[in-house]
N, C-alpha and C positions, 0 to 999 in steps of 0.2 A: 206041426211046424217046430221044428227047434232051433230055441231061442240065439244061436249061435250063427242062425243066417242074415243077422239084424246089422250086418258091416259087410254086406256083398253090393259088388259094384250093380247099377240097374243094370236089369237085360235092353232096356231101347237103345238102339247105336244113335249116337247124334249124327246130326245129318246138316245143322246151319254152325258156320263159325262167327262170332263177332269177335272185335274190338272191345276191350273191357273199360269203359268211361268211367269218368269220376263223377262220386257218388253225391248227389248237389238237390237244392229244392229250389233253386233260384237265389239261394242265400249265401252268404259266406260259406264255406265248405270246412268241415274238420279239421283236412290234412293238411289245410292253410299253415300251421308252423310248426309239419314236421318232414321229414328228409323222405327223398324220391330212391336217391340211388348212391353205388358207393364215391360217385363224383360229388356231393355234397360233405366229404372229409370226415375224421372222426365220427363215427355213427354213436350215438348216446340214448334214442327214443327207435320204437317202431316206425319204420314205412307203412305211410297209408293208406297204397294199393300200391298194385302192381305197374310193372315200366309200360311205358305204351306199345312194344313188341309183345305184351303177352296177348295169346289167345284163350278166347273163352267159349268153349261149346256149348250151345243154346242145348237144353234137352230136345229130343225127339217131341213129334207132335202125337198123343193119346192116340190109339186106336179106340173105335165106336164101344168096343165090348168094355175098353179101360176107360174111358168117359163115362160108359153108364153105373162103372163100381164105385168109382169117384163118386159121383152124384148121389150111389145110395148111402156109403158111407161119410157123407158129408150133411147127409140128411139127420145120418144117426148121432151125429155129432154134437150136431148145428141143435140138437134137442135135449142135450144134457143139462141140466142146471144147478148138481149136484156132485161134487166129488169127492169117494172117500180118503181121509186125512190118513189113513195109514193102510195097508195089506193085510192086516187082520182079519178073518171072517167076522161079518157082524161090526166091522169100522164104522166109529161115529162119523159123519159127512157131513159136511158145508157146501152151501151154494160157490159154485163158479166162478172165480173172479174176473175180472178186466185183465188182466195178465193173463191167464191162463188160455180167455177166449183168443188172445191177441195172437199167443203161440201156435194157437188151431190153425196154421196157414193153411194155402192149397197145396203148399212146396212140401209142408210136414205130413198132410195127413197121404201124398204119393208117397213120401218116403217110407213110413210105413205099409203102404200097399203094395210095392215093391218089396222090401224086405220080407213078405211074406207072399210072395207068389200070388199076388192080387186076391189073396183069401179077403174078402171083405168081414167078415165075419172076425178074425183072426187079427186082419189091422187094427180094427173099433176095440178087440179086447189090450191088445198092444199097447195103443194110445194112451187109454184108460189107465192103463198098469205105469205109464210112465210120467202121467200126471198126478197118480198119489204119489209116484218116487220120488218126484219133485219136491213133492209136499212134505214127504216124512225124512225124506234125503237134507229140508232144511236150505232148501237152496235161497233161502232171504238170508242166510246165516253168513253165505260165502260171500262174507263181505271183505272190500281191497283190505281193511285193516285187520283182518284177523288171517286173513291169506299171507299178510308180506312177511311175515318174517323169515315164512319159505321158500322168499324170493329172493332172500337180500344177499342172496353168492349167484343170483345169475343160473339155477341150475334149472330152470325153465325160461326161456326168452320168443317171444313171439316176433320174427322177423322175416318179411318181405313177401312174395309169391313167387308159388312154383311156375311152372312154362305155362301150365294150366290156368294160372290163377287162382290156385289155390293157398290160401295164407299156411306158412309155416312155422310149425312149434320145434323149437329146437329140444332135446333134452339131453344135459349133460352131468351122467350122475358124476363125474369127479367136484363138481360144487356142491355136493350133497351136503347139507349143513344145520340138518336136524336128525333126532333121534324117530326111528320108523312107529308112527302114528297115523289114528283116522286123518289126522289134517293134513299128511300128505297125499293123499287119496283126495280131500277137498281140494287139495293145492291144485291136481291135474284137473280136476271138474269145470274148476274157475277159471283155468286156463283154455276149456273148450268153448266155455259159455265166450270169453274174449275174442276167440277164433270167431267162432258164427257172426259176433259184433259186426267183424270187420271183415267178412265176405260180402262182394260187391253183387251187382244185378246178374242171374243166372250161376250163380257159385254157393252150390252148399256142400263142397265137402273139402277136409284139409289135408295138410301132408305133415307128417312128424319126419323129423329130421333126429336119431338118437345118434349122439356121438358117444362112444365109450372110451376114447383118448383121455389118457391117464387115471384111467376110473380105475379101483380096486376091489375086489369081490362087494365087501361088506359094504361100500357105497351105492349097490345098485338094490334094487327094489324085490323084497321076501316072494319068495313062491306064492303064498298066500297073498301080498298084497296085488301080485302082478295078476291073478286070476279073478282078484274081485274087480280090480283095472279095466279087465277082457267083458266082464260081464254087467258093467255101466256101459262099456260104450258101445256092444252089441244089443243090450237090449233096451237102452233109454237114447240112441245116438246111432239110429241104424241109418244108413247111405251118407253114413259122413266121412267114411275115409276113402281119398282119394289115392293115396301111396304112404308107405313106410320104407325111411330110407334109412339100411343101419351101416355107421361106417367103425372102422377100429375098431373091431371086434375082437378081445382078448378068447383066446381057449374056451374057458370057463362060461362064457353066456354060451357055446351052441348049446351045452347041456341043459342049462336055463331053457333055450327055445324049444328045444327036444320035449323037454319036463311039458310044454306050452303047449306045444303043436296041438293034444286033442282036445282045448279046448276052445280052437280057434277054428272059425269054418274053412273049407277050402278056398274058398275065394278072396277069403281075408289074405289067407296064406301067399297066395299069387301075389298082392299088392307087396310084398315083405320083398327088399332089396337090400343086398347086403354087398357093402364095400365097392360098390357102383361108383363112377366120377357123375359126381354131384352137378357139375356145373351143365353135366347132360339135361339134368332134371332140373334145376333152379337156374335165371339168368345169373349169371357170376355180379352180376352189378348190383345184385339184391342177397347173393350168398355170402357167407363169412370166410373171411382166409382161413380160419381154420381150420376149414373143413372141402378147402380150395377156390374159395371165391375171391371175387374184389375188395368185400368190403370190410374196412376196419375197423371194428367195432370193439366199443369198451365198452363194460356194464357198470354203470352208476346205480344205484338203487335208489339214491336223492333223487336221481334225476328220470331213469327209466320207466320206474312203477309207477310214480303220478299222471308220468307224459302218456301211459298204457292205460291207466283206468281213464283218465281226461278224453281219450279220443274214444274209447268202448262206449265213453259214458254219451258222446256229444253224438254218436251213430243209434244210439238207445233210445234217445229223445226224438230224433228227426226220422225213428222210424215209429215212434208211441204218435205222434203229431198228424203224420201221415193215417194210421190207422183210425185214428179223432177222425180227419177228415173225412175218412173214407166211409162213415157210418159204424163202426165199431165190430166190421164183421167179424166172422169165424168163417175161414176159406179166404179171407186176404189174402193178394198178389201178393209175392214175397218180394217181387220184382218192384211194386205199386210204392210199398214199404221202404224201401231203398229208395226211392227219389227218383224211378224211371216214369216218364210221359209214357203207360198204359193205363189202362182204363181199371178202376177197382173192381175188381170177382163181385 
């Protein structure tokens, strides 16, 4: 298998469309006080799903033979009670945590199995390898306060859904406004982890939105950091991208993508759109002007970065809550977890 097929879209075509609801447990909801669309004026915080015209394709239903790899690699899972704390040969291990079991969804451990050609074998080692990443990658560390201060020009902005409902990360390196470090590699991690927060019932994959308007070479991200970029999110974040949409493209990046291309798979590559109208792909009522949308958007960092970890954080709980309830499985509905009326795996 190579590691570089872990960001290819699934082979099942969908086959049911729904209406993407909001995301509720009978209780006060998140999005309660923050902005729907650009008719709400000044945009200052995240939208906290998508406008009632988007749709959201339900995944296809398992075939028998993809039901019974599920079940065995769910098995092998569901048996773990040790993980080791780093990729070292001979890593010291700790027992399992409650978080970690919690991440074992049904929805992660398909996407792994998808990501590798239903190798069951191959998924389990997969999984494995992305749960010590987690571990040794430090991700209790990517905490809002040690993240913001490479937030505080706006040069990552998590705003609205695509046609799909898929939430969007904007990035726009002319706000670039640190010097190139491991923490901006944190930066985009912590910005994935926020994305996943706030994907709704049947939504696990997002759309980057790179704008390169007024950006200048030396603001955009090293060969090396963009390759270790490529190889977090194919092999710890495999079936998560739904589209990459790059506009304003100076000269200078084709070479950058050129530099890229082999280490990106083909199918990633298909997703990559370049200087497309936007408002094709995202409703304009949820897109930025500009980058051709409706909506007017300022970035505060008083005000945008609290209102972004405040609602990641309030989808975080009501999905920890859910899982309490649910018996504390491994193989949890991702769906169950979100606040939909199914029944828990």
């Amino acid at each position: 298998m190579d590691p570089q097929d872990g960001l290819e879209l699934a082979n099942d075509t969908p086959d049911v469309v729904a209406t993407v609801p909001p995301v509720t447990n009978g209780e006060v909801k998140p999005e309660d006080d923050f902005p729907l669309s650009a008719a709400d004026g000044v945009i200052k915080k995240p939208f906290a799903r998508p406008v009632d015209s988007v749709k959201v394709e339900k995944p296809a239903e398992l075939t028998e033979d993809q039901k019974a790899k599920y079940e065995a690699a769910l098995k092998t899972v569901s048996e773990w009670t040790t993980v080791p704390n780093t990729s070292e040969k001979n890593a010291p291990i700790d027992p399992i945590t409650d978080e970690e079991r919690m991440w074992l969804t049904r929805e992660c451990i398909l996407r792994y199995l998808r990501a590798t050609k239903w190798n069951v074998s191959e998924a389990e080692t997969r999984i494995l390898g992305t749960l010590t990443w987690r571990r040794e990658y430090g991700m209790e560390k990517l905490t809002p306060d040690y993240i913001s201060i490479e937030n505080e020009t706006g040069k990552q902005v998590i705003l609205g859904f695509d046609v799909h409902g898929h939430p969007c990360l904007y990035l726009r390196p002319s706000k670039q406004n640190t010097e190139k470090s491991d923490r901006q590699i944190h930066h985009l991690v912590f910005m994935l982890e926020r994305l996943i927060d706030l994907m709704g019932p049947d939504q696990e994959k997002l759309a980057l939105l790179v704008n390169f308007g007024e950006s200048k070479s030396g603001q955009n991200a090293s060969i090396g950091q963009a390759k270790q970029t490529v190889s977090i999110l194919q092999n710890h974040y495999p079936e998560r991208l739904g589209r990459a949409l790059v506009v304003n493209s100076p000269f200078y990046i084709w070479g950058f993508f050129k530099i890229l291309t082999p280490f990106i798979d083909p199918l990633t590559r298909e997703k990559l759109k370049f200087n497309e109208d936007l408002r094709q792909h995202v409703p304009p009522t949820q897109l930025m002007k500009t980058v051709g949308g409706d909506v007017e958007f300022e970035y505060d960092h008083s005000v945008y970065w609290p209102a972004l970890n405040k609602l990641a954080a309030q989808k975080r709980e009501q999905k920890h809550q859910r899982w309490v309830e649910g018996g504390k499985k491994i193989g949890e509905s991702e769906n169950f977890l979100k606040g939909e009326d199914v029944s828990s795996q």
